[in-house]
C-alpha positions in Angstrom: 128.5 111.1 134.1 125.2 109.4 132.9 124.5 109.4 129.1 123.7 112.9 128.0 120.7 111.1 126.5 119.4 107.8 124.0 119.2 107.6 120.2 116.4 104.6 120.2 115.7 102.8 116.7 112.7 100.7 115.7 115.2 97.6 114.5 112.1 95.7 113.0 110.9 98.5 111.2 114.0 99.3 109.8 114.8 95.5 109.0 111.0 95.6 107.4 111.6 98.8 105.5 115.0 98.6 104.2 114.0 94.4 103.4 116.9 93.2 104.6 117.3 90.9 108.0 117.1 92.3 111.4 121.2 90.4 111.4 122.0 92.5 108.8 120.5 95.6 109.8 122.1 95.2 113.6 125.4 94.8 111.4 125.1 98.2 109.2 124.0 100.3 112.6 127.0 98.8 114.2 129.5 99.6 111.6 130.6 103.2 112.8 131.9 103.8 108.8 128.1 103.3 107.7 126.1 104.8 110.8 127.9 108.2 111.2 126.0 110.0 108.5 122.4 108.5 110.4 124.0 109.2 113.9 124.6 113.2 113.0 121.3 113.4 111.9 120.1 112.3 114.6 122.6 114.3 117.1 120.5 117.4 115.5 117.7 116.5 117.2 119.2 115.8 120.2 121.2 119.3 120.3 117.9 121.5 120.2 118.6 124.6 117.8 121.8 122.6 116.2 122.0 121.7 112.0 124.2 119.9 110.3 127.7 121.5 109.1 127.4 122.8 105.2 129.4 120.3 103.7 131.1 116.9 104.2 134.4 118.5 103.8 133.4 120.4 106.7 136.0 120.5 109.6 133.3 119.5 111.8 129.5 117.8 111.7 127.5 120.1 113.9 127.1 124.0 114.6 124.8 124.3 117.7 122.3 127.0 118.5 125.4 129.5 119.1 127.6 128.9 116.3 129.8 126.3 118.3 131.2 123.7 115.9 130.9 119.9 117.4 132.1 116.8 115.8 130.1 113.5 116.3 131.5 110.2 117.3 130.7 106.9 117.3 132.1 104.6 120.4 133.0 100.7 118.8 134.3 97.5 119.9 137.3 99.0 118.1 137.3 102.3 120.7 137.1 106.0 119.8 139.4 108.8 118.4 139.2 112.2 119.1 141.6 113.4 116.5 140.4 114.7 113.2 139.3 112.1 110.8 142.2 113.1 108.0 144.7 111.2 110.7 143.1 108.4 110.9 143.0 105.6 108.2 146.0 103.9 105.9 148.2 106.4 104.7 147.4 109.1 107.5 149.4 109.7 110.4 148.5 111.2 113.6 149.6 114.6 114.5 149.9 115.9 118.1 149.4 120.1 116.9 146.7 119.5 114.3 144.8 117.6 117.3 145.1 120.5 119.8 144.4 122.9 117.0 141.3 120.9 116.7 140.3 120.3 119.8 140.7 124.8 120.3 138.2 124.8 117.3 135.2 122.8 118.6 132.9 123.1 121.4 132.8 119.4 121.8 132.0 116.0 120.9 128.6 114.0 120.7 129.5 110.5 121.3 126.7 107.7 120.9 127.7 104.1 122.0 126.7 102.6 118.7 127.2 98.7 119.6 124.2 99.0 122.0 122.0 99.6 118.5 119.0 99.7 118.9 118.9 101.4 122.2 122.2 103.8 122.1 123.0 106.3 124.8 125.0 109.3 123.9 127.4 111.5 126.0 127.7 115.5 125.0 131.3 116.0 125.9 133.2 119.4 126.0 136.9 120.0 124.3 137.8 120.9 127.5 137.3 117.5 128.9 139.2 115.3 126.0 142.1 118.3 126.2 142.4 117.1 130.0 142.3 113.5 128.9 144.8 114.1 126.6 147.4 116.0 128.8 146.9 113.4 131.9 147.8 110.8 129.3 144.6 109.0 129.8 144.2 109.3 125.9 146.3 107.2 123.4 149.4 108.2 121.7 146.6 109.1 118.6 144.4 110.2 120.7 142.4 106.7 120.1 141.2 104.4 123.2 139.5 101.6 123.5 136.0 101.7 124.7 136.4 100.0 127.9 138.5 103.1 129.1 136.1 105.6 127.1 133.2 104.1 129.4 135.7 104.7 132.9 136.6 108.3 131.6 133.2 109.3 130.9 131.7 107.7 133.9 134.0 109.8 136.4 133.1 113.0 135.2 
């Protein structure tokens, strides 16, 4: 599967706006902890009829045009998860039925390559696809992979 689609950012501008060096800016934009609330934003646009879910707490970041819930990830160096966020992190563990309950919950995932800032493509990926991942065992025991095998996965579909 090609990207869905390409998130593009004026680095300069942003470097020139925010006065801070295009370095630095490259390093926030990169930093999947900092970017996600900039990258759902931007997903909005990108899902035509979408808007952002009510709250933060919300259990997802996206309802689309139909009511479908989606959540928005952000591919790093580090990989991707697909498991709710409250399993991830020190102190949280992963857990195999609060994922599947998850995954029966969304539509989908909207996954942006973030390390390719400024020029990032995104990939709008059904539950149905990351279930199959997860039963074939292509996902990780957390449901976390590295982003080498993220970009194999995604490219055979």
């Amino acid at each position: 599967m090609e990207p869905s689609g390409w998130l593009n950012f004026d680095l300069a501008a942003i470097a020139q706006s925010l006065h801070i060096s295009e370095e630095d800016t490259r390093k926030y934009f990169t930093d999947g902890r900092r970017v996600s609330f900039l990258i759902e934003r931007r997903a909005v646009e990108s899902m035509p009829g979408s808007r952002l879910a009510p709250s933060e707490g919300s259990g997802f970041d996206l309802i689309d045009v139909s009511g479908g819930y989606w959540e928005v990830r952000s591919l790093t160096n580090g990989g991707i998860y697909f498991c709710p966020s409250y399993m991830v992190g020190s102190g949280r563990s992963f857990n195999e039925f609060g994922f599947l309950d998850k995954l029966d919950d969304v539509k989908g995932y909207f996954v942006t390559d973030i390390t390719c800032f400024p020029e990032m493509p995104y990939w709008i990926i059904g539950y149905e696809v990351v279930k199959q991942w997860w039963y074939s065992g292509d996902l990780g025991k957390n449901s976390r992979i590295p982003k080498t095998k993220f970009l194999d996965l995604v490219s055979d579909l």
